[in-house]
C-alpha positions in Angstrom: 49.2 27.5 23.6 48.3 30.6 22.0 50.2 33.4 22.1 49.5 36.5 24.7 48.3 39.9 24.1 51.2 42.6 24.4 50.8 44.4 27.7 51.3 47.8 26.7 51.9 51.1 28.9 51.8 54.7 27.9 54.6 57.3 28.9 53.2 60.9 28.8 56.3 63.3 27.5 55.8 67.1 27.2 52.3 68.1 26.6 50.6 65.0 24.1 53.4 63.0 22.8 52.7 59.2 23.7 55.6 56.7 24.3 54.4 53.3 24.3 56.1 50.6 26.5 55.6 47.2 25.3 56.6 44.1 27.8 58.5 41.5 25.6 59.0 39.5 28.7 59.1 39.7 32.7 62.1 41.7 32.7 62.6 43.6 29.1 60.5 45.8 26.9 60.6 48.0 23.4 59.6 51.4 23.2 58.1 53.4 20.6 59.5 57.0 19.5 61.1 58.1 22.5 61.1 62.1 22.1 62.6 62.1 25.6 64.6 59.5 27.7 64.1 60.8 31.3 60.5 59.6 31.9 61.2 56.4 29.6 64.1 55.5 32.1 61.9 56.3 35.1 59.0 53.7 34.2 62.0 51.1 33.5 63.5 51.3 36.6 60.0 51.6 38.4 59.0 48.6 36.6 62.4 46.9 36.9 62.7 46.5 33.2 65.3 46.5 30.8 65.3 47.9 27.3 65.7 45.8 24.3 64.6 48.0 21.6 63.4 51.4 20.3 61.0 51.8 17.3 61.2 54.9 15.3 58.3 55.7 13.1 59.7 59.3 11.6 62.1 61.8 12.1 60.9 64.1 14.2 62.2 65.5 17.1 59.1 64.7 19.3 59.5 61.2 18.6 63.7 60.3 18.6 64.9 63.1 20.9 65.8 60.8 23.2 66.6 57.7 21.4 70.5 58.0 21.7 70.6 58.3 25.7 68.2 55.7 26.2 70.4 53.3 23.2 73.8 54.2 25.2 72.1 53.8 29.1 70.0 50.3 28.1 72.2 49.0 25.4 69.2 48.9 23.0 68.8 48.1 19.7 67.6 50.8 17.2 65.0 49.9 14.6 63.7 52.6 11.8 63.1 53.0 8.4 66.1 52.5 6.2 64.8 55.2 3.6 65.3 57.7 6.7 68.5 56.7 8.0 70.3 60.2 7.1 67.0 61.9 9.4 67.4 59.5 12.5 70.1 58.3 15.2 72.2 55.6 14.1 70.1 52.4 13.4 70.9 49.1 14.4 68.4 47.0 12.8 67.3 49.1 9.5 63.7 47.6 8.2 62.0 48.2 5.3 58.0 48.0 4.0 57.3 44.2 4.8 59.9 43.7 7.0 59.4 41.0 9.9 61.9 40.5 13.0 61.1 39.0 16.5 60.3 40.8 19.7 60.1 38.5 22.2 57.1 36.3 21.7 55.7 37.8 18.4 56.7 39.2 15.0 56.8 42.7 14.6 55.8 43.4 10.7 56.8 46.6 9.4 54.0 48.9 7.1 55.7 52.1 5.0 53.0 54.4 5.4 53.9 58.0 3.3 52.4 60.5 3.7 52.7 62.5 7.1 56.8 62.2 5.7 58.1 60.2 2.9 59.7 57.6 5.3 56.9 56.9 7.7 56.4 53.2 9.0 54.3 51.8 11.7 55.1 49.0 13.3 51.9 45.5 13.9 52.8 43.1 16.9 50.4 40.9 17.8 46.9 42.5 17.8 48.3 46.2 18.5 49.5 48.8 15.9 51.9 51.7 16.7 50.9 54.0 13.9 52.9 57.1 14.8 51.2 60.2 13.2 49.8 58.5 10.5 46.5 57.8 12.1 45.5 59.3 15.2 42.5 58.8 17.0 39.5 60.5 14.8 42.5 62.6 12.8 45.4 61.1 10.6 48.4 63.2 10.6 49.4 66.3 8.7 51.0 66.0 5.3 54.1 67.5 5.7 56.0 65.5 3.0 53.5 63.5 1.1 50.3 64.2 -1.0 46.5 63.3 -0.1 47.2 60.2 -2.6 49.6 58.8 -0.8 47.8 59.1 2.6 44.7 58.1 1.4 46.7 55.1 -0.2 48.4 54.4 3.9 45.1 54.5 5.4 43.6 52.1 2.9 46.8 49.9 4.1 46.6 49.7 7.7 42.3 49.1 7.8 43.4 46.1 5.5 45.3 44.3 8.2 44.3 41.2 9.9 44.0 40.7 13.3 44.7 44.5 15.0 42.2 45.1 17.9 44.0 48.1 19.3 45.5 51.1 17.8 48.5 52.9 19.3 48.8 56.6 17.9 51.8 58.8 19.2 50.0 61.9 20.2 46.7 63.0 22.4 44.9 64.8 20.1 41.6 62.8 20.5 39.8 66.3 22.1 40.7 68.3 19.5 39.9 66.0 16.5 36.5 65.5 18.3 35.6 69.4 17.6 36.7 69.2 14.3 34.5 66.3 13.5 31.6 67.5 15.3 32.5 71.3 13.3 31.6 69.1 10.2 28.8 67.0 11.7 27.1 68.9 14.6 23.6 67.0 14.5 26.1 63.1 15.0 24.3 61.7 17.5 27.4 59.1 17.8 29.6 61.5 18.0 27.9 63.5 20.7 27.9 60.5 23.0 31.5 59.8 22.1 32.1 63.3 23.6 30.6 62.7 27.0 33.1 59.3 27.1 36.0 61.4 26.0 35.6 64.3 28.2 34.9 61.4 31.1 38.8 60.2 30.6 40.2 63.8 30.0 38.4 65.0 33.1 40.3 62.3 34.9 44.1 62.3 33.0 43.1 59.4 31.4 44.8 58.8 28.4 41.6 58.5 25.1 43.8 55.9 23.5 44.5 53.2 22.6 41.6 53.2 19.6 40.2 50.7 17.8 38.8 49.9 13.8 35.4 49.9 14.9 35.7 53.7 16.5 37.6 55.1 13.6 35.6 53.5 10.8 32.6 55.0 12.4 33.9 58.4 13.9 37.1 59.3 11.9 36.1 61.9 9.4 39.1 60.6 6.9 37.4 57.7 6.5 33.9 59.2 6.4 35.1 60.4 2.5 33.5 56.8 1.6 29.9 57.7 3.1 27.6 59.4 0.8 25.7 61.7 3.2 28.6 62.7 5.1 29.5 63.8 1.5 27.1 66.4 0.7 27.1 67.4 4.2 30.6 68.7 3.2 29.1 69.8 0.0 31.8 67.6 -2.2 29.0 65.4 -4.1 30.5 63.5 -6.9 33.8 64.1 -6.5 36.7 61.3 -6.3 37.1 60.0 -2.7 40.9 61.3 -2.7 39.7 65.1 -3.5 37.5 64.8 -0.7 39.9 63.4 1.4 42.1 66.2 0.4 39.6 68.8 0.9 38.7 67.1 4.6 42.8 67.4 5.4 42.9 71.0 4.1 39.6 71.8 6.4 41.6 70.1 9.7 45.1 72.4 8.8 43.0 75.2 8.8 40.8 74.5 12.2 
């Protein structure tokens, strides 16, 4: 019998941070940087749920503020990045790049991704990928700790993995990332229709995500870098692919 795909919910906290609720079983579930524990606890008890673990990808406050009431209230387990250990709550199960342990029916694997900070992971259970703010969808996250290298070298890592259909990102910023892609591709004909599907779930509070390979490979200006003509479109013919990575990420700080 082959194994099921994780139903997965999403948790709006403050204005675009994503929590994602995964369902281990009929009555537990995991949760993915918890920046705040009063809306996590709601959908638990509406669902009539318990809490086995919380995932941390990074430090920052948006995404463990409220990891240690929801540990203390659900008794839950604490998984992050043993690199960052100083920079989050206390962890209970400390992982490190290629790290596997079991959530209910599958094998979460765990992929160090620098880049957005020096300890970044995301976290691969079944077909879905919780990447955090190292890829979001159409944008990859700011470069607060790392260099272009280094993200360049994350992205590389997660499109090499087998079997994700789905991609979890921590924050909403589909919209935004749109109109910076279309800034540096006006005449995308993809693009524009992507638009009319986009503004189609905003207009109704639907959430954009979760993404997938195919949209991102096609769409996601950090991995356009590897197309020729979106190349000298950006005018950075001949140049390594890193520098024009680079050069797209310092274009996005500055849109």
């Amino acid at each position: 019998m082959s194994t099921p795909m994780p139903v997965i919910h999403p948790i709006l906290v403050g204005k675009d941070n994503y929590v994602w609720l995964l369902e281990t079983s009929a009555s537990e579930a995991v949760v993915f940087d918890p920046g705040d524990s009063a809306p996590v606890a709601q959908v638990l008890q509406r669902r009539g749920l318990g809490l086995s673990h919380i995932l941390i990808t990074h430090h920052h406050h948006d995404h463990i503020d409220g990891v240690a009431a929801l540990a203390r209230e659900y008794h839950a387990r604490v998984v992050g990045h043993v690199q960052d250990a100083n920079r989050l709550p206390p962890l209970d199960l400390p992982v490190e790049d290629g790290d596997t342990f079991p959530l209910g029916p599958w094998q979460c694997a765990v992929v160090a991704t620098p880049g957005h900070t020096s300890g970044h992971v995301v976290y691969h259970i079944g077909d879905a990928l919780f990447t955090g703010d190292t890829l979001f969808s159409l944008g990859c996250g700011r470069l607060f700790e790392g260099t272009p290298a280094m993200m360049w070298h994350s992205l590389q890592r997660l499109r090499s993995l087998s079997g994700v259909t789905r991609i979890y990102p921590a924050h909403e910023y589909t919209l935004a990332n749109l109109g910076f892609a279309l800034g540096l591709e006006p005449e995308n004909r993809e693009l524009l229709l992507l638009r009319q599907w986009i503004f189609a779930q905003t207009d109704q509070g639907r959430p954009t995500l979760p993404t997938t390979w195919e949209r991102e490979r096609r769409h996601n200006p950090f991995f356009r870098v590897e197309d020729p003509e979106f190349v000298r479109l950006i005018a950075q013919d001949g140049k390594p692919t890193v520098d024009v990575f680079a050069h797209v990420r310092t274009l996005r700080n500055h849109y």
